[in-house]
NUKOLGU-23762 format. One line per field, with one value per residue (C-alpha): residue in three letters; x, y, z. Coordinates in pm, 1 decimal. Example, Ala and Ser with C-alpha at 12.3 -4.5 7.8 and 13.67 -1.06 7.14 Angstrom:
// residues 2
selum <- (Ala;Ser)
u <- (1230.0;1367.0)
v <- (-450.0;-106.0)
w <- (780.0;714.0)
***
This chain:
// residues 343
selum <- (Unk;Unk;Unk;Unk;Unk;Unk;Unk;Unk;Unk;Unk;Unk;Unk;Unk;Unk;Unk;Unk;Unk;Unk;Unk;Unk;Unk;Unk;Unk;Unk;Unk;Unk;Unk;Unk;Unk;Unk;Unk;Unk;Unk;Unk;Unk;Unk;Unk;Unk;Unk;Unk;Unk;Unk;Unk;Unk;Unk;Unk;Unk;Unk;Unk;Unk;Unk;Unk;Unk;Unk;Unk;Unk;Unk;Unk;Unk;Unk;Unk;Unk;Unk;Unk;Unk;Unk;Unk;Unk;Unk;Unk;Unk;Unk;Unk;Unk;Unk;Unk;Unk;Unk;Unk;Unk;Unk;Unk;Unk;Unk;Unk;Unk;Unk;Unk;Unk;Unk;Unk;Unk;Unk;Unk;Unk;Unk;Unk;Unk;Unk;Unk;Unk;Unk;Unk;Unk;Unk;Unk;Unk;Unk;Unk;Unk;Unk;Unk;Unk;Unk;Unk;Unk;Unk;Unk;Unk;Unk;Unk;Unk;Unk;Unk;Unk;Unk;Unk;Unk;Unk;Unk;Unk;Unk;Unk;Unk;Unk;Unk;Unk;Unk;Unk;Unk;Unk;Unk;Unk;Unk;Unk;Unk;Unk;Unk;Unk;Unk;Unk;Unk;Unk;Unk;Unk;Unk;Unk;Unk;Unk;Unk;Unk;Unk;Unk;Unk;Unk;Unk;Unk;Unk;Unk;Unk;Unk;Unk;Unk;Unk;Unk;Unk;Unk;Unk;Unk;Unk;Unk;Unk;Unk;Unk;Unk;Unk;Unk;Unk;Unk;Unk;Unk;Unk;Unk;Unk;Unk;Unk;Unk;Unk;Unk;Unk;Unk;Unk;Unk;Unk;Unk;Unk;Unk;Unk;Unk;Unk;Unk;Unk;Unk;Unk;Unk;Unk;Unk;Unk;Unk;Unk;Unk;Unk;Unk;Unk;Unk;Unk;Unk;Unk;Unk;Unk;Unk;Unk;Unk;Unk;Unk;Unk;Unk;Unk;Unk;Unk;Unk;Unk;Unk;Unk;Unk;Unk;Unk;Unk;Unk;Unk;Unk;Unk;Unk;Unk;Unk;Unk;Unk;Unk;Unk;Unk;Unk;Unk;Unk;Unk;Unk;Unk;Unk;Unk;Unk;Unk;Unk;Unk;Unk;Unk;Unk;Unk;Unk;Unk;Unk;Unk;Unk;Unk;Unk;Unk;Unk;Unk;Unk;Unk;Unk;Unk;Unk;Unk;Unk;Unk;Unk;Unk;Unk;Unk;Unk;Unk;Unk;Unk;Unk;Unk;Unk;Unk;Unk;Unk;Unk;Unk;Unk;Unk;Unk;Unk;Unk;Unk;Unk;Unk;Unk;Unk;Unk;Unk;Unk;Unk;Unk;Unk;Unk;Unk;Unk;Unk;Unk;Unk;Unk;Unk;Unk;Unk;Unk;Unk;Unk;Unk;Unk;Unk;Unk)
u <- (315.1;54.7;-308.8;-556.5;-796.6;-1077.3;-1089.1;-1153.5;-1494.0;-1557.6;-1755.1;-1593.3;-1612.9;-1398.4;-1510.2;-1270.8;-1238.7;-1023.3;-754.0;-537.1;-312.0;-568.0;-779.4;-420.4;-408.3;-756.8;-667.6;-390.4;-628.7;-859.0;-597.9;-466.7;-779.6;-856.6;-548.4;-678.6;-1009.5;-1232.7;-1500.3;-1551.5;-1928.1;-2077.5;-2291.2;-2160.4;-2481.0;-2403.7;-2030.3;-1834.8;-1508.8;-1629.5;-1301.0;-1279.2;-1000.0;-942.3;-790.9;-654.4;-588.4;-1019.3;-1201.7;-1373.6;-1241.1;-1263.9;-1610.3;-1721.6;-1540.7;-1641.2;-2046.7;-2034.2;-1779.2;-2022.0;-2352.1;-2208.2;-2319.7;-2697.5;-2632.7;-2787.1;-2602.2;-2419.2;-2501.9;-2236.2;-2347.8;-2077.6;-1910.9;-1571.8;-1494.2;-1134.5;-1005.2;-714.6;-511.9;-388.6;-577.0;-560.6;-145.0;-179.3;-412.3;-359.6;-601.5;-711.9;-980.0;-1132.7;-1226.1;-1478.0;-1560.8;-1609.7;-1723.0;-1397.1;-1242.5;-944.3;-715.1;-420.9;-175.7;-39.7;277.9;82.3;-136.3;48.1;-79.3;-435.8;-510.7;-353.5;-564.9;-875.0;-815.7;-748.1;-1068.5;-1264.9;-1118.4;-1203.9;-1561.2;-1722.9;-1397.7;-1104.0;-785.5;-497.7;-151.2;194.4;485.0;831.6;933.6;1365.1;1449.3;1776.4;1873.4;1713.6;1394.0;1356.0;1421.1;1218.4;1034.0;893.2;742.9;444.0;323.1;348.9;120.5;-134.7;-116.1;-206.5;-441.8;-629.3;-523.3;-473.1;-493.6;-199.3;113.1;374.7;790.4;1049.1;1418.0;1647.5;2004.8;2244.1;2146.8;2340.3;2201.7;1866.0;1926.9;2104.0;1815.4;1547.4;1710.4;1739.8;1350.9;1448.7;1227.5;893.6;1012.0;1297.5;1293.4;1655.9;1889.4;2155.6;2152.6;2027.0;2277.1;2141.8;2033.8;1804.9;1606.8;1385.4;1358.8;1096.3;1114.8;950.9;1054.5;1364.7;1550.8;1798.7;2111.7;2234.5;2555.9;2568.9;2719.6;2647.6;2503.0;2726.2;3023.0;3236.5;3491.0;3308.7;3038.9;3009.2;2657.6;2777.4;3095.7;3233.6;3269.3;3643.8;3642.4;3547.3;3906.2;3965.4;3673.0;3670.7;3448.8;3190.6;3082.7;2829.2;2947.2;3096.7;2761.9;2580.1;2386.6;2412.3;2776.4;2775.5;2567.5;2804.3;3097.7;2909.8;2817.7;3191.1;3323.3;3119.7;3315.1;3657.2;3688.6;3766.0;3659.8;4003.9;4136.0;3911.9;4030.5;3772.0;3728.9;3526.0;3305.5;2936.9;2688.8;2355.2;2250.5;2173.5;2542.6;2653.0;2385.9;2518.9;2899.3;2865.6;2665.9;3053.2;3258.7;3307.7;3328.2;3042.5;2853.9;2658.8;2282.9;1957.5;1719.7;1450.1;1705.2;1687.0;1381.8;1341.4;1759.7;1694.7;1369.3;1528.8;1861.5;2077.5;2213.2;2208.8;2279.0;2614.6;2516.9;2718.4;2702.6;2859.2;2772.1;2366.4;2330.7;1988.9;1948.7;1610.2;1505.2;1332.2;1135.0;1311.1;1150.0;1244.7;1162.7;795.7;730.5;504.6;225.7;-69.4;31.9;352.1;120.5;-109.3;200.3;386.2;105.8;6.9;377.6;309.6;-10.6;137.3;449.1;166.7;-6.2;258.6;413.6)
v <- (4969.0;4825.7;4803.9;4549.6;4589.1;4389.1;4644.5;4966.6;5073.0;4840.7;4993.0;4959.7;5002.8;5041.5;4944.6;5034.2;4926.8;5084.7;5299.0;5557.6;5319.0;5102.3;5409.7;5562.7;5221.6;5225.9;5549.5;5420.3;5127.6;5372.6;5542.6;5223.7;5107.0;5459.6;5440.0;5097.5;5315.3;5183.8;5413.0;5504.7;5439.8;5474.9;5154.4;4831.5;4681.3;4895.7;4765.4;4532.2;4504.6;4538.1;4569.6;4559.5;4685.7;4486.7;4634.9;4378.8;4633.8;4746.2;4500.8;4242.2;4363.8;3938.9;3928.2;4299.7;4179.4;3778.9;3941.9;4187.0;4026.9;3696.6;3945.8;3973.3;3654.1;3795.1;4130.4;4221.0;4148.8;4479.0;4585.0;4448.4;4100.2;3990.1;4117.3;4039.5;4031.1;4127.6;4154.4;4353.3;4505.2;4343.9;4066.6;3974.5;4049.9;3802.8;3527.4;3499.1;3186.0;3091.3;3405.1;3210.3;2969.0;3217.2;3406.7;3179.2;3445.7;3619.9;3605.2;3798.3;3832.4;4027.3;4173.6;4543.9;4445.7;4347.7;4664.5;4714.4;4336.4;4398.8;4491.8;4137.9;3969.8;4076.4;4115.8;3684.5;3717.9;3865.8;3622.6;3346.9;3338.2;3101.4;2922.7;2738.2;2990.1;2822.6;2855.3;2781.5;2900.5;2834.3;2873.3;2893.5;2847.1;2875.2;2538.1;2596.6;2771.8;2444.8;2226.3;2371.0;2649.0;2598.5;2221.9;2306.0;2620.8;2466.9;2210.3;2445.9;2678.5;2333.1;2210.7;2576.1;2633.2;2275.9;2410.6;2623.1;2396.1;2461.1;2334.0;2416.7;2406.2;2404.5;2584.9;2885.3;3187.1;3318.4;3066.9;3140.0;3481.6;3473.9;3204.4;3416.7;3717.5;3485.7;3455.3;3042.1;3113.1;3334.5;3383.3;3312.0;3310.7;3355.1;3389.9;3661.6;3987.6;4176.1;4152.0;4192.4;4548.4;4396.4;4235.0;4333.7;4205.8;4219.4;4093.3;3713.1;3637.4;3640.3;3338.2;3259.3;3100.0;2891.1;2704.0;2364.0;1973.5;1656.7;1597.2;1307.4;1589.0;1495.6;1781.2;2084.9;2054.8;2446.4;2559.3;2902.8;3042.4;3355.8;3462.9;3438.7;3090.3;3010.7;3008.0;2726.5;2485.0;2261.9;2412.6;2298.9;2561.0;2571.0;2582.1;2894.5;3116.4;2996.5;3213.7;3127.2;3097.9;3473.0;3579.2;3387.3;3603.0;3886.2;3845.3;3718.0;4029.1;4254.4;4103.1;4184.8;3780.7;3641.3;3341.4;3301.3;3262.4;2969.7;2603.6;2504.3;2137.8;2047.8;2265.9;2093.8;2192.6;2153.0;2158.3;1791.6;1661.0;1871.8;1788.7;1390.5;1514.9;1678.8;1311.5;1162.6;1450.0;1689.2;1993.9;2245.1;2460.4;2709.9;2644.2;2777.1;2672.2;2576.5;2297.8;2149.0;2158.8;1779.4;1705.6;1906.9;1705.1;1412.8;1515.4;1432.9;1826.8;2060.4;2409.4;2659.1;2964.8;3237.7;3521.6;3833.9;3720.3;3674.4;3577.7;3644.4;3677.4;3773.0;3535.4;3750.1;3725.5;3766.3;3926.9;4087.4;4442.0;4514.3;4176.3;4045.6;3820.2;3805.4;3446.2;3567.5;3790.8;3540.3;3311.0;3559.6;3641.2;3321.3;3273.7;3583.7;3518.2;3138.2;3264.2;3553.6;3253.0;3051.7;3354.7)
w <- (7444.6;7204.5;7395.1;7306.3;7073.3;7227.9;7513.7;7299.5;7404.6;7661.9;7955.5;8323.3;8720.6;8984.6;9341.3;9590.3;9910.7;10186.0;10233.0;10075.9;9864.5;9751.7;9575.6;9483.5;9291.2;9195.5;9000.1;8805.6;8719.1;8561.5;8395.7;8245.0;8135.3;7978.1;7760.9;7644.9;7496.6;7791.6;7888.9;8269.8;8382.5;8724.9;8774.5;8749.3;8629.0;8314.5;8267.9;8019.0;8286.3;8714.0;8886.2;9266.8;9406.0;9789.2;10079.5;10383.9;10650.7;10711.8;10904.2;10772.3;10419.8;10311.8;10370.7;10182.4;9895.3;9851.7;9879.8;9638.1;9394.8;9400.3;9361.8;8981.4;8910.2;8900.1;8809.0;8461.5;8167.6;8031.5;7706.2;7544.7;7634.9;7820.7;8131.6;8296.0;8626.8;8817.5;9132.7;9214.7;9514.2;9852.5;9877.5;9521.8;9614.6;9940.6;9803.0;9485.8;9275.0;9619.9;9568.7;9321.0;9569.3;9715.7;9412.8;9146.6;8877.9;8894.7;8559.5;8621.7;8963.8;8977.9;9272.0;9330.2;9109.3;8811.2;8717.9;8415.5;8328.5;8328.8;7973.7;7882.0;8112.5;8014.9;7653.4;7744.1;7949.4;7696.2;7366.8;7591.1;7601.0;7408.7;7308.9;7508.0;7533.9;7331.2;7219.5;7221.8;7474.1;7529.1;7828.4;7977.3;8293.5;8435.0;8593.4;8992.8;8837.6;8586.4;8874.7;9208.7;9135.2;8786.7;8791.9;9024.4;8867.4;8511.7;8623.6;8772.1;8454.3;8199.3;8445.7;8440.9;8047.3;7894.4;7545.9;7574.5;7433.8;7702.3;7637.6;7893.9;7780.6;8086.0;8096.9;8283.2;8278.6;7974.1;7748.9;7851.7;7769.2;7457.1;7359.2;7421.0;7236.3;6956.4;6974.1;7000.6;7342.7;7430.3;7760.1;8017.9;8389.8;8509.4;8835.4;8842.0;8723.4;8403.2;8133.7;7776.3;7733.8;7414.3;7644.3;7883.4;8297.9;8566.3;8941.0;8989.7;9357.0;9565.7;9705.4;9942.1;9898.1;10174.5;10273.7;10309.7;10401.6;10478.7;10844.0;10828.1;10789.8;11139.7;11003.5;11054.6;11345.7;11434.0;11326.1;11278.2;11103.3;10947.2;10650.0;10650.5;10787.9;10398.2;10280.6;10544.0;10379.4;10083.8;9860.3;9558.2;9293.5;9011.0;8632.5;8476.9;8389.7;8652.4;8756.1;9125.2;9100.9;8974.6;9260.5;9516.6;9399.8;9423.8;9798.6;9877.7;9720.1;9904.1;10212.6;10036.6;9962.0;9580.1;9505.1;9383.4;9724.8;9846.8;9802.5;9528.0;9544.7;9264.8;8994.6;8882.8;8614.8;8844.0;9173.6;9172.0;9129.0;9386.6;9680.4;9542.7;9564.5;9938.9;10054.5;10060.9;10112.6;10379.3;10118.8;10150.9;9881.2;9826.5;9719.9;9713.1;9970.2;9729.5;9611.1;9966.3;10160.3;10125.5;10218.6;10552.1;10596.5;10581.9;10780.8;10492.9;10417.9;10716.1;10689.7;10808.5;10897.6;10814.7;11051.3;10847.7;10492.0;10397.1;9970.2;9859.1;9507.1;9255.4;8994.1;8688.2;8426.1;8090.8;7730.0;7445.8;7458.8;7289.9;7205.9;7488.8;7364.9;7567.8;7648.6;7807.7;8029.6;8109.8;8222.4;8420.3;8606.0;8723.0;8828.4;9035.6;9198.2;9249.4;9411.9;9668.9;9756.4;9907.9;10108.4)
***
């Protein structure tokens, strides 16, 4: 992996707080930023990068790190002339941007999953100063990402970068793939499985799918039901290549039932047209709960729950082997520390 040039020779610190993880994770910090060319010194006043390394197990561990992260802001400038500040481990993991609420000098925040991140981030941190950070990145997302997870933490990232040119094309998961293979797309964010050995995949979050029907549905009132009651229920699908549709076979296979063998009603290319299809029919369908936190609200879906068969699926990030820009960094880790926060 190429390392950033504007972090050879740059001075850092490590402050750790806590317990045996945390320095465990303190060390490969140190050892990534040594590959990078950076130079280990032992007083922060003296360094180019101060990272602080949180722990949210030792008492008051909030309040340790908020005073001497903020006591940056008057430390003496390093040689260098500029320094950047980061905050990592598991309260950079649990709260995410909200840190910067209390430490408003932090430049850089970045959870336990994302160590392997930092030399993007403050190679970003560092080419920002003195200018706005800008760009272009296209962005796929299979058809639930585009829809419910994606719109909120695009708006955060242009509100926090709005010089970065941001487009979003929306499809399955196979054309999201072969588009980003193509280099038609910087980076993908996909449901299903990895299926392109040319490209490269990393865990975003994981997500429930959920069975579901119309609370007016007077055909099927149980609120529980087994797996095998399936073959007895009208059901809805998503679209060849879907990538929830591949994950729903998966799960029904692992109970010895083909999707084959259950009365398929109707087949839909989005989520939308089928939560509209199930308002007038008594089918049912399989969906992921992030489609339908506002149906439940308002009592218009409710949800079957099936007592032998749970479908949880990951969504990932998608890239092209070796060809990360920073950009694509930057991006996936504020999807990251968006998707901490909310937990």
């Amino acid at each position: 992996m190429e390392h950033p040039l504007e972090l050879v020779g740059k001075t850092y610190y490590v402050r750790t707080f806590g317990c045996q993880m945390n320095l465990h994770d303190s060390e490969r910090v140190a050892g990534v930023l040594d590959e990078c060319g950076c130079i280990c010194v032992d007083d922060p006043d003296h360094a180019d990068i101060v990272v602080f390394m949180t722990c949210c197990v030792r008492e008051k561990a909030d309040q340790h790190l908020y005073g001497q992260a903020s006591a940056m802001v008057s430390a003496p400038t390093p040689p260098s002339g500029r320094r950047v500040v980061a905050i990592g481990g598991c309260i950079a993991q649990r709260d995410g941007e909200r840190i910067r609420e209390h430490v408003a000098c932090a430049d850089v925040v970045f959870g336990t999953s994302a160590i392997s991140s930092l030399p993007a981030l403050l190679a970003d941190a560092f080419a920002g100063d003195g200018e706005t950070f800008g760009g272009e990145l296209a962005v796929g997302a299979s058809t639930t990402i585009s829809q419910y997870v994606l719109p909120a933490i695009l708006s955060r990232f242009k509100k926090r970068y709005p010089e970065v040119r941001l487009t979003l094309c929306n499809g399955n998961t196979e054309l999201i793939e072969r588009m980003v293979a193509d280099e038609k797309l910087d980076f993908g964010v996909i449901e299903g499985n990895a299926g392109n050995p040319q490209l490269h995949y990393e865990t975003f979050m994981e997500d429930e799918l959920v069975l579901v029907t119309a609370s007016s549905n007077r055909s099927l009132r149980q609120e529980e039901i087994a797996a095998a009651d399936l073959k007895k229920l009208p059901l809805v699908i998503r679209e060849t290549g879907s990538g929830t549709l591949d994950v729903v076979e998966r799960a029904l296979a692992s109970r010895g039932i083909s999707l084959r063998t259950l009365p398929v009603e109707m087949q839909l290319d989005s989520t939308e047209s089928i939560k509209h299809y199930l308002y007038g029919s008594d089918a049912v369908a399989f969906v992921s709960v992030q489609a339908v936190f506002e149906e439940l609200r308002h009592n218009l879906l409710r949800v079957i729950e099936i007592a032998d068969l749970s479908v949880v699926r990951r969504f990932s990030f998608v890239m092209r082997h070796g060809r990360n820009s920073r950009i694509c960094e930057l991006f996936k880790q504020f999807c990251i520390n968006y998707y901490n926060q909310k937990l």
